[in-house]
N, C-alpha and C positions, 0 to 999 in steps of 0.2 A: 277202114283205113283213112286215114286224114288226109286231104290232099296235100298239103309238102308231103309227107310221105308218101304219097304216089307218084309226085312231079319227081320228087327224087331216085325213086325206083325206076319209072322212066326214063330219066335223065341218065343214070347210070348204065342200063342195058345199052340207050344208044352208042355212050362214049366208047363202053367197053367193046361194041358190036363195031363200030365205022372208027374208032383211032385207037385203040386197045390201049388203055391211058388206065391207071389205077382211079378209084372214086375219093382219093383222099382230099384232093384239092376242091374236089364239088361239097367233099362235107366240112371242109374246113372252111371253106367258102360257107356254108351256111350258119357254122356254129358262130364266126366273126358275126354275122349277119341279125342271128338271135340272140349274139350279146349285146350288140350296140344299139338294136331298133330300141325305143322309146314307145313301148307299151304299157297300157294300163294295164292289162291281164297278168302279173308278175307269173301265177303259178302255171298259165300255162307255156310260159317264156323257158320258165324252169324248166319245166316236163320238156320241152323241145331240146334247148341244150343239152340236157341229162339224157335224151335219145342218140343226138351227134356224136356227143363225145362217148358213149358208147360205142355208136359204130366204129367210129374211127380207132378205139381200142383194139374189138376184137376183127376189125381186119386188119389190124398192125401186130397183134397178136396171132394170128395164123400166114403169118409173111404177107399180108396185105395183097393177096389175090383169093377173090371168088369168081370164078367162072363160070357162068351161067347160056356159054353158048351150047 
């Protein structure tokens, strides 16, 4: 597991656990984040956006809660 993906997996338990907040704004928050950063690595900038914006699909596609308490 790559660490953004674990910071974000953390990141999300917290929100969801202590403000019961949906994860859409922390992945839209990062997808902004990995369009605009200025990296060399293009393909793996790629793979990271093509990760977000998946999630952000398919939890907008199952009404945007996953419950993991």
């Amino acid at each position: 597991m790559s660490p953004t993906l674990y910071a974000t997996t953390i990141l999300d338990r917290y929100y969801r656990k202590h403000f019961d907040i949906m994860p859409d704004l922390l992945l839209l928050f990062l997808y902004i984040h990995y369009s605009s950063s200025s990296s060399k690595d293009q393909n793996t900038m790629q793979t990271r956006k093509l990760y977000v914006a998946q999630q952000i699909a398919m939890w907008n596609a199952i009404g945007g809660r996953v419950l993991w308490r």
